[in-house]
C-alpha positions as CSV (number, residue, x, y, z in Angstrom):
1,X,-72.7,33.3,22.4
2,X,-74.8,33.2,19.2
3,X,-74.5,35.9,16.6
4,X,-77.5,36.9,15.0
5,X,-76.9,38.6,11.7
6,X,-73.4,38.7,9.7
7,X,-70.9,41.4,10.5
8,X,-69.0,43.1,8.2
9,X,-66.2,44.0,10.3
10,X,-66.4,40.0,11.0
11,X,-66.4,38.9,7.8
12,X,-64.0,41.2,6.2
13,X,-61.5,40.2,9.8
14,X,-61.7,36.7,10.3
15,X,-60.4,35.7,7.0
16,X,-57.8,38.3,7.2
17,X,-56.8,36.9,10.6
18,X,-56.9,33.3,9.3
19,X,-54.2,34.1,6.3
20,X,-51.6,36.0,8.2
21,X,-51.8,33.1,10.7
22,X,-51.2,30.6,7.4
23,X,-48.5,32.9,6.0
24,X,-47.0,33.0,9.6
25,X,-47.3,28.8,9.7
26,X,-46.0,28.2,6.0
27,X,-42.5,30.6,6.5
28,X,-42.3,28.6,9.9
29,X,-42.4,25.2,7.9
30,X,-39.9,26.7,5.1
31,X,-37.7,28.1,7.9
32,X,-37.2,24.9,9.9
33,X,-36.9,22.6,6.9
34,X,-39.5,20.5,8.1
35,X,-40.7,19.1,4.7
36,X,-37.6,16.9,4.5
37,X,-38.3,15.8,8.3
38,X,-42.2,14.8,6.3
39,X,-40.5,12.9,3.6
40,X,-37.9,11.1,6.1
41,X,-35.0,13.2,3.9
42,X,-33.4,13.9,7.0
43,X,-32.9,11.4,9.6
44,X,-32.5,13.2,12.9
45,X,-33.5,16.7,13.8
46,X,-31.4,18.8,15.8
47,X,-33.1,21.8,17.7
48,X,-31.3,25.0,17.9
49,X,-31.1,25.7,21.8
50,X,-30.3,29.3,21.0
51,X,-33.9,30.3,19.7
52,X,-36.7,31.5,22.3
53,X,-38.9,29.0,24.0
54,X,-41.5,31.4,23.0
55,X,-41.0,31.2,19.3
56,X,-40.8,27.8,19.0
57,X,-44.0,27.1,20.4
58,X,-45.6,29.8,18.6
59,X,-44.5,28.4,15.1
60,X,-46.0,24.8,15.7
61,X,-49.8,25.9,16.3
62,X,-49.0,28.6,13.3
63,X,-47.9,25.5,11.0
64,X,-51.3,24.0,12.6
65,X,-53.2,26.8,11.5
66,X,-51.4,26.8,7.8
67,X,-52.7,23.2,7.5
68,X,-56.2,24.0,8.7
69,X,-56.7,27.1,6.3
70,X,-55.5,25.0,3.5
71,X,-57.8,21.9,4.6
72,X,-60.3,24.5,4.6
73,X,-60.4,26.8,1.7
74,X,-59.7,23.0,-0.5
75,X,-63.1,21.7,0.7
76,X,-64.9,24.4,0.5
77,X,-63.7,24.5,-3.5
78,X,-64.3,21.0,-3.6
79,X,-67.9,21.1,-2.5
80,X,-68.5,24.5,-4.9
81,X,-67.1,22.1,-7.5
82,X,-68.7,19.0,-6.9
83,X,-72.0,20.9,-6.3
């Protein structure tokens, strides 16, 4: 599918789209602690076997997305910067 010209309902969406996913990925880092998991704070992880299958799998590509707006939005001031 190529898109011709730029879409305003596009370009005002997508990014809208892209930071409630980041917002929805950083509260899921916070809320399960896992920067102390990253810095090797905490040892073991235990899973809580009482929260939806559904939910857990949601948060992980939403972290994913957090880290991919962030990667994103710091090159692109990078290259504006450099530039």
């Amino acid at each position: 599918m190529k898109l011709r010209r730029p879409s305003r309902l596009r370009t005002l969406l997508l990014p809208t789209h892209s930071t409630c996913i980041a917002v929805c990925g950083l509260s899921a880092f916070f809320r399960r602690d896992l920067l102390a998991c990253m810095s090797v704070q905490t040892r073991f992880v235990f899973l809580d076997f009482n929260e939806p299958v559904l939910l857990f799998y949601l948060d992980y590509p939403a972290m994913l997305g957090t880290f991919i707006f962030v990667t994103c939005y710091v090159s692109r001031h990078l290259r504006r910067r450099s530039a």
